[in-house]
C-alpha positions in Angstrom: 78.0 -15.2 172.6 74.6 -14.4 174.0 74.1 -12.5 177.1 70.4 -12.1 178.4 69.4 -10.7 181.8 67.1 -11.5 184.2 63.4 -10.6 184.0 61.7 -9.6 180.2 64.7 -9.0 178.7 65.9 -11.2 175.8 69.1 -11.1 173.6 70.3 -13.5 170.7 73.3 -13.9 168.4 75.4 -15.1 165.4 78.6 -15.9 164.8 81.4 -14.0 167.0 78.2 -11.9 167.9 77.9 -10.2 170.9 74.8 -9.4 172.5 73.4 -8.3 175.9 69.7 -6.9 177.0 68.9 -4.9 180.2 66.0 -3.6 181.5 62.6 -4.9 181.6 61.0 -5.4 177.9 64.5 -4.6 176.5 65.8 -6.5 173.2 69.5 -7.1 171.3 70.3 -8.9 168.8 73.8 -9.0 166.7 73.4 -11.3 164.2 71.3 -13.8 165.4 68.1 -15.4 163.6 67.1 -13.7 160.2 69.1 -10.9 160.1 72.6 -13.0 160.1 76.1 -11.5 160.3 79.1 -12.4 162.4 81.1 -10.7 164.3 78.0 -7.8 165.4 77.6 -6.3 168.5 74.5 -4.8 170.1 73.6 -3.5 173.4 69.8 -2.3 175.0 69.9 -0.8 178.2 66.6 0.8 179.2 63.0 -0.6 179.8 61.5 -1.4 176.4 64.9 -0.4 174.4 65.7 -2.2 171.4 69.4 -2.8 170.1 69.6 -4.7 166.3 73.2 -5.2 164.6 72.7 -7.7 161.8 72.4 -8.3 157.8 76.3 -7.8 157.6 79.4 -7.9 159.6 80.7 -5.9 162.2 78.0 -3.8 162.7 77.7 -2.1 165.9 74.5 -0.8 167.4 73.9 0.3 171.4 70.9 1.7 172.8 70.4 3.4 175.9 67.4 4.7 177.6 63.7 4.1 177.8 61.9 3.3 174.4 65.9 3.9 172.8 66.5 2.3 169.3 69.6 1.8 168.0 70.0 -0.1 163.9 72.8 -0.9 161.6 72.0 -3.5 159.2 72.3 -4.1 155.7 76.0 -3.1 155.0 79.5 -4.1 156.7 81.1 -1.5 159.3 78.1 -0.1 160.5 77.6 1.6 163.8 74.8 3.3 165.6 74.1 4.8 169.0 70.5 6.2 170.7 70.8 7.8 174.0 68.1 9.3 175.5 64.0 8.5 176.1 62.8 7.8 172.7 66.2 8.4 171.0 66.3 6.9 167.6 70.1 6.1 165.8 69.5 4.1 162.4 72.1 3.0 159.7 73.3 1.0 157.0 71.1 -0.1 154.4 67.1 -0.7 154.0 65.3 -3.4 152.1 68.7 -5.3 151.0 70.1 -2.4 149.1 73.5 -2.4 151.2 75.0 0.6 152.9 78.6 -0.1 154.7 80.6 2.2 157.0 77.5 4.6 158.1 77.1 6.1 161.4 74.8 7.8 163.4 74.6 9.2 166.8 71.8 10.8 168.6 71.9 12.1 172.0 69.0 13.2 174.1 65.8 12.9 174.6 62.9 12.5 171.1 66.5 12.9 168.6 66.6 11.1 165.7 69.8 10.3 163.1 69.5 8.0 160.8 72.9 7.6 157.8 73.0 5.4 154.7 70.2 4.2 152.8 66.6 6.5 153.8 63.7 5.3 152.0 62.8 3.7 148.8 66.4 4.8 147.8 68.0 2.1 145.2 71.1 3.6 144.4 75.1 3.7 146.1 75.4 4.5 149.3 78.0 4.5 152.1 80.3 6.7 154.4 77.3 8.5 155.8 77.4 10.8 159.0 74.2 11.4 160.9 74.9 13.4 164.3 72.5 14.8 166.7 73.6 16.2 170.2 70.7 17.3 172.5 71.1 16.4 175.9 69.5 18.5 178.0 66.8 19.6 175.1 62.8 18.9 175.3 61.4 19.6 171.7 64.5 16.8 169.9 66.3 17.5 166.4 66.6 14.9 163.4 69.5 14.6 161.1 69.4 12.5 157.9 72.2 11.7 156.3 72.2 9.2 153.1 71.6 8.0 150.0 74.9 9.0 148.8 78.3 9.1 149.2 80.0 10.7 152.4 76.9 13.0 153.3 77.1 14.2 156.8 74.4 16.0 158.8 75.5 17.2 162.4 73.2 19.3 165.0 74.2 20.8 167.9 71.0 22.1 169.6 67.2 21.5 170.5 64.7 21.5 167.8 66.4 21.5 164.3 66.7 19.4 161.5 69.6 18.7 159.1 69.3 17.1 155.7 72.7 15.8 153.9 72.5 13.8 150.5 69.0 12.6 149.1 70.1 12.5 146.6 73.4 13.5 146.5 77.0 13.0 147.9 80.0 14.7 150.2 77.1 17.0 151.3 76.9 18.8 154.6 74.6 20.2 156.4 74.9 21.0 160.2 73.6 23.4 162.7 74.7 25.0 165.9 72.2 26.5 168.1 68.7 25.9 169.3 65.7 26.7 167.2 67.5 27.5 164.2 65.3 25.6 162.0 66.6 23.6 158.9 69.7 22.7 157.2 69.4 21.6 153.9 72.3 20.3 151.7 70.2 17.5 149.1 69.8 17.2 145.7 73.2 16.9 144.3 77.0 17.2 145.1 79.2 19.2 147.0 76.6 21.4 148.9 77.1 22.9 151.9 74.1 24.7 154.6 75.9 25.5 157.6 72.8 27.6 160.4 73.5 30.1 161.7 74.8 31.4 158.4 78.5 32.2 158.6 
């Protein structure tokens, strides 16, 4: 099922797919052309905003603001969501190395989350948590979360970053606060960088 709205916008789909395009330049697919999958979702909503959900199945991406990009491909069970100017949500896998049940969310305006596989990256990956919530932020925070095995990186806050995994797995890293800096929980398994420092 293929949904497009008036104007520039364009959408296109695969099997069981369902995708929809709003707002002027805006693009979606789920699962439609070269990057095949069934059963995908994606949804753009904001002028130039790109929504792709392909390379695997029931992958799930939604983006939602001006220049908003939202990914999941490359892996099954995939879900990602940008809201906010310039918001960026990316998961799954890269390059076909496949990464399944990733998710990232990023919230606000210039944040970026991106789970599963980051890079040049050829090893296991999956289960990865990227989180960003900045709403009413100016400055943006990114949180990487990948290239392992149930890494999760979670910000609270304006102008942070959070690193979880690469390389490395069940690593956390989060942060709570504005301006904290950097949470950094990479490089092997089981770590754990919590700002501010409890």
């Amino acid at each position: 099922f293929t949904l497009f709205s008036s104007g520039s916008a364009g959408a296109e789909s695969g099997t069981g797919g369902i995708a929809i395009a709003y707002g002027a330049g805006s693009f979606a697919n789920a699962g439609g052309g070269a990057d095949t999958g069934m059963f995908d979702t994606a949804f753009a909503d904001g002028t130039d905003s790109v929504a792709l959900a392909g390379s695997g199945n029931f992958d799930n991406s939604a983006a939602s603001g001006v220049d908003s990009q939202a990914y999941s491909a490359d892996g099954n069970f995939d879900s990602a969501s940008a809201n906010g100017t310039d918001s960026l949500a990316a998961v799954g896998g890269f390059e076909s190395v496949l990464s399944s049940f990733d998710y990232g969310s990023a919230v606000g305006a210039d944040t970026n989350a991106e789970s599963g596989v980051i890079g040049g990256f050829s090893g296991q990956s999956g289960g990865d948590i990227a989180t960003v919530f900045d709403p009413f932020g100016t400055d943006g925070s990114t949180a990487f979360a990948g290239n392992g095995l149930g890494d999760i990186a979670s910000i609270f806050g304006d102008n942070n970053d959070a690193y979880a995994g690469l390389s490395g797995s069940f690593d956390i890293a989060a942060v709570f606060g504005d301006s904290l800096g950097t949470a950094d929980a990479t490089g092997s398994n089981f770590l754990l960088d919590i700002l501010p420092s409890l």
